[in-house]
Every structure is written in structure tokens, then in C-alpha cells.
N, C-alpha and C positions, 0 to 999 in steps of 0.2 A: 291472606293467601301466601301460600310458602314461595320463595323466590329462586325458580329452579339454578342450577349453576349455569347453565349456556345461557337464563336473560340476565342472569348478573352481570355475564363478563360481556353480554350485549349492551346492555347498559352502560359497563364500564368504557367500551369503544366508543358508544354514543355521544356519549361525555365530552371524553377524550377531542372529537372532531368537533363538537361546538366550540369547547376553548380555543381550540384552533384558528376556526373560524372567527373566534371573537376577537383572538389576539388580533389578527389579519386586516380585520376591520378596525380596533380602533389605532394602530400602530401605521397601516398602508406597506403592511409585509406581503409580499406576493405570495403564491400559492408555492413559484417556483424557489421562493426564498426560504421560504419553511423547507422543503423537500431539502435546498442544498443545506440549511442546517445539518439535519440529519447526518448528511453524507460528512462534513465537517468535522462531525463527532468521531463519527467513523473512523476520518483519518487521523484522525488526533491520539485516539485508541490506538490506530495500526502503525505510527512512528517509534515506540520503545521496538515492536517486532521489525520493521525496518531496518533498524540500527541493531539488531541480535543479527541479524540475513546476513549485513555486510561481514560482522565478525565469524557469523559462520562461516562465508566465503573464506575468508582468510584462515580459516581451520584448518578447512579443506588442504588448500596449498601447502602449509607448514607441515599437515601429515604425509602426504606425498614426496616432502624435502624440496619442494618450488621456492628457490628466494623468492620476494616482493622487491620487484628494482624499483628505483627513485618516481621513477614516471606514474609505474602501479599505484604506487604509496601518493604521491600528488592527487591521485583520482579520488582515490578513498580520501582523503581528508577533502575534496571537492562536495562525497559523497554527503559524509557527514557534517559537512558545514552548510549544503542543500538541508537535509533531514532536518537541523537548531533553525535553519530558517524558516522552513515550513511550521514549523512549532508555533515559533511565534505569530507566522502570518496567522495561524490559525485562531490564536489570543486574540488579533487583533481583532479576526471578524468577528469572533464572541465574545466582545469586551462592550460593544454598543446594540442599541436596537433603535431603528435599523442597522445593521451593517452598513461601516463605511462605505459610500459608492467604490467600485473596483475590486472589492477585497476579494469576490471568488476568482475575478479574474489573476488577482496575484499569487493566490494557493496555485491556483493554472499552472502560472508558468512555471513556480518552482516546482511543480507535482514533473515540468516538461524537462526542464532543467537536469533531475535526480534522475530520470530518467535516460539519457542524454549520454548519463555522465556513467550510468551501470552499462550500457553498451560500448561506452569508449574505452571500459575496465576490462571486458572480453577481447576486444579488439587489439588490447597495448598486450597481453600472454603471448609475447612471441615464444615461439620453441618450446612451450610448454605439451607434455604429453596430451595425442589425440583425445584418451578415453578422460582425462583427467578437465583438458578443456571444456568436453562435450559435456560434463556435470556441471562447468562451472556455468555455461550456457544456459544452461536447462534452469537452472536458480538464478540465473539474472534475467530469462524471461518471466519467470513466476512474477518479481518482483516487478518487471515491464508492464506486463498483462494486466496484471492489478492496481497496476497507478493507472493504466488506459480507462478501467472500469470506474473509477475514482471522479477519472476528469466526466466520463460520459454521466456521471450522474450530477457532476455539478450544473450541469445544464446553465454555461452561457454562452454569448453570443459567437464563442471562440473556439468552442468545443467539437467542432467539425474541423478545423481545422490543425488537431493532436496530430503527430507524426508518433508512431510507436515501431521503434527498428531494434533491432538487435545485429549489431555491424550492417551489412547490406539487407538483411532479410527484414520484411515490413512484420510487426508482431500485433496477433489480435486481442485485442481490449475485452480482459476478462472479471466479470462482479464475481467479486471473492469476499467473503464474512473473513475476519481475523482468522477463526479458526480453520476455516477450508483455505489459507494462507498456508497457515503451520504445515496443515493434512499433507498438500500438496507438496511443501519442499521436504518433511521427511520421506513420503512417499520415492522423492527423485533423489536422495540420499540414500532410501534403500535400493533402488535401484542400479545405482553408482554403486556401491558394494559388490552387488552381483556383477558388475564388470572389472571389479579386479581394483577400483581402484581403494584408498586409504580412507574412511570414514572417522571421524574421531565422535565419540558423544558428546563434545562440546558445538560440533555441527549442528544437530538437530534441535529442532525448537521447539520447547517446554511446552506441553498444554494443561491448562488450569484447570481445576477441578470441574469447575462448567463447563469446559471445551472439549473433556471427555466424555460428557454426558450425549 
């Protein structure tokens, strides 16, 4: 009998969740541990686009004629010496099986960390133009938002207790795909144009042939 395409790719899912479940069973991986796999990946993917964000922030600035004082500059290298750690924490959890006890809980903190440290970045732009901060804003929440959605799906015991602010303002923890990442901050880059300010196309972040699709 011919085997239509939806029981194929039923089949294929089928599949898919016994291995799962067998891993699970013979290793003592929790259901919740598989799940933060996943998200793991994810972020592992979303650290080169992290690290493009913050240069694009600093596009922004240099097109507008913003020096970066000492302090600014201290943060970004906070930023990106967060992002190289998170990297490897990431290594680590997916270097054994099981994962080391702790290790989503350390991605945590540096996910809290990198966070932390994009809001102290808005906060040190003294006397920077209104229109020009409110973009910078606007792309350091994206980037907030979506580490919050990051932590909430690593699902531990810690994870209700995430603080996500942008200076004083509490920010809501948003699940973002890589590419609804991109979407969004050129989205607030063309929006930022329409207010007058300097856009340069080293801003805006690249999407790959599949992330057009």
C-alpha cells in the first residue's frame, strides 16, 4: 500500500519521540532536560547574532557622531566577555550526557549577567540625543526580551526568579526564533530612520537564505 506523505512524516514524528523516550530511559535524562537541550541549541545558534546586535549598537552611535566614553566601552567588553562565556558554558552542558549537575543553572546566570550589563549600557548614554537613545532602547530591549524567553524555557528551579529591566523599567520575557530576533531589530532600525535618526546598513542584521523564506 502506497504511503501517503502526512503518515510518512507521522511516522517520522513517531519515531522521533520513541528515541526520545528511549534516550530518557536508558540515560535517566528528564523530560525537562531534553526540552532545555533544545533551548541550549537555540542559544548557541543565537550568540554570533548577539555579538553582530552589540556591533550594531555601536553603528548606530558612530553614525550619529556619539563618541563611546571609557565607561560605554568597559560595558561592551563586559558584554562580550558575557556572550565568549556563555559559549562555552553552553559546550559544557553539551560535552556530557547527562549534563553536568548545575550547568542550565550557569547558562542562567550568564544569560542574567548579559543582560544586566545591556541595560547598564543604556543607562551610562548620558546626554545622548532623545530620538537617538530611544532606538538604542528599543534594541537593547529586543535583546532583554529574548534572553527572558531563553531563561523561561530553560525551565529551572531558578527561573522565576529572572529580573528583566531596562534602567528602571521591568521588561517582558519574549520567545523569539533567531530569525523573528533579526525581524524585529531591523524592523526598530527602520523605524528609527523614520525618526530622523542615522541608520547605517552595517546596523541591520543579515538574514540567511532560510530566514527569508
Amino acid at each position: 500500500m502506497e504511503l501517503t506523505r502526512r503518515r510518512f512524516f507521522g511516522h517520522l514524528a513517531g519515531s522521533a519521540l520513541i528515541a526520545r523516550m528511549a534516550l530518557a530511559g536508558a540515560t535517566g535524562i528528564t523530560a525537562v532536560e531534553l526540552s532545555g537541550c533544545n533551548v541550549v541549541t537555540d542559544i548557541e545558534n543565537w550568540i554570533p547574532t548577539g555579538e553582530a546586535a552589540v556591533n550594531a549598537i555601536l553603528a548606530v552611535l558612530t553614525a550619529n557622531n556619539i563618541p563611546v566614553a571609557a565607561g560605554v566601552s568597559a560595558i561592551v567588553g563586559l558584554i562580550e566577555t558575557g556572550l565568549n562565556d556563555l559559549l562555552a558554558a553552553v559546550k559544557e552542558y553539551q560535552a556530557t550526557t547527562p549534563p553536568p549537575v548545575g550547568a542550565l543553572e550557569k547558562i542562567q546566570t550568564i544569560l542574567q549577567d548579559i543582560s544586566d550589563q545591556f541595560s547598564s549600557f543604556t543607562t551610562s548614554l548620558s546626554g545622548v540625543a532623545a530620538k537617538v537613545l530611544a532606538v538604542v532602547e528599543s534594541l537593547a530591549e529586543i535583546v532583554i526580551s529574548t534572553i527572558g524567553g531563553f531563561v523561561g524555557q530553560l525551565g529551572t528551579s531558578a527561573s522565576a526568579n529572572l529580573s528583566l529591566r531596562l534602567g528602571a523599567r521591568p521588561v517582558a520575557a519574549v520567545h523569539r526564533t533567531r530569525r523573528k530576533f533579526k525581524h524585529d531589530w531591523n524592523s526598530a532600525l527602520d523605524s528609527a530612520k523614520k525618526s530622523g535618526v542615522i541608520v547605517p546598513n552595517a546596523a541591520y542584521l543579515k538574514l540567511s537564505l532560510v530566514e527569508h523564506l
